[in-house]
N, C-alpha and C positions, 0 to 999 in steps of 0.2 A: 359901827364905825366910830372910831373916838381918835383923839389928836395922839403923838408920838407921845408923850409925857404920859397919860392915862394909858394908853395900847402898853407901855413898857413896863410900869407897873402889873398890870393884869397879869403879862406875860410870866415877869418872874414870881409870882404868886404862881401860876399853874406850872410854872418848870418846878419850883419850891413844893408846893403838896404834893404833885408825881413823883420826885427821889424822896419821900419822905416816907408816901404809900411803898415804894420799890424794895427802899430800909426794910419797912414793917415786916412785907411778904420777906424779905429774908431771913431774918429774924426768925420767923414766925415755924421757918420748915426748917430749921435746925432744933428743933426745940427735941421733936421725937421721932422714931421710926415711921409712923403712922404718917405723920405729916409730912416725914421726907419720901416715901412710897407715894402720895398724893400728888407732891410736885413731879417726881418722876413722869407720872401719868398726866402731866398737864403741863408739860414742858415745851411742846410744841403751838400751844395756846399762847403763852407767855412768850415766847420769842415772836411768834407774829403780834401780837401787841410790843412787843418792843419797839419789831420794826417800824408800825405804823405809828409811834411817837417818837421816833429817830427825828431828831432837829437836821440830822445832815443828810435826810433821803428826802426830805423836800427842798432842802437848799435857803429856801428863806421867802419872804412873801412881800407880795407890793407895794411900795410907796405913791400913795394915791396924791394927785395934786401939785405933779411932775410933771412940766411937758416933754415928754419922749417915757421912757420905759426905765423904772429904778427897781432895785429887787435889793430890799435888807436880808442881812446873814446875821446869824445868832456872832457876840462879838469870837466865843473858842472855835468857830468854825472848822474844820478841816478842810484839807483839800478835796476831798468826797463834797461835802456840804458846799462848797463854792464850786465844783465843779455843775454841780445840780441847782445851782443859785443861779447859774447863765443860763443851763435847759431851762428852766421856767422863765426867763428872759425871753430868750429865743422865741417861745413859747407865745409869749406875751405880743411880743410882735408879729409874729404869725398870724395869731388868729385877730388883730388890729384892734387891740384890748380900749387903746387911748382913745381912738376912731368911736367905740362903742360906748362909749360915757361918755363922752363929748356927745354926742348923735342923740342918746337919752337924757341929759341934760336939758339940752336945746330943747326938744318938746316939752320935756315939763315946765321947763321956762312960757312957754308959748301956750301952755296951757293955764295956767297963773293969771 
């Protein structure tokens, strides 16, 4: 856990070396036959790693230290991405997110 300033840093560091790595691999399989038959065959790898670093198939993630329920979105958002920025909301309040760090909180306080 780190504050907004440092977490946004961090962030564009890791969006920053993931399109860089993305670049390389493209790069990389146009170069020859060899390498473009390889991605072929590892096409469907690659698009599930896409998916599951897609900024707008998670919607966006917690702002801790909120009373009630806040959820940040990457600033390019889409409509996709903010629509899934509310499911994780909804989400959040469902299962009583704020209830549940409040509640553990409290004991470690009292254990202190």
């Amino acid at each position: 856990m780190c504050d907004g300033f440092v977490g946004n840093i961090a962030l564009r560091i890791c969006e920053g070396l993931a399109m860089k790595i993305v670049r390389f691999l493209r790069n990389s399989y146009k170069r020859s036959l060899r390498s473009q038959l390889g991605y072929m065959s590892s096409r469907g790898t690659f698009k599930g790693i896409n998916r599951t670093m897609d900024y707008s198939q998670s919607g966006g993630a917690p702002l801790l230290r909120v009373r009630g329920v806040c959820v940040i979105s990457h600033g390019m958002s889409t409509a996709n991405a903010l629509k899934n920025a509310i499911r994780v909301a909804a989400g959040l309040v469902r299962a009583r997110v704020n209830e549940k760090i409040k509640r553990g909180l409290s004991l470690t306080h009292a254990m202190a």
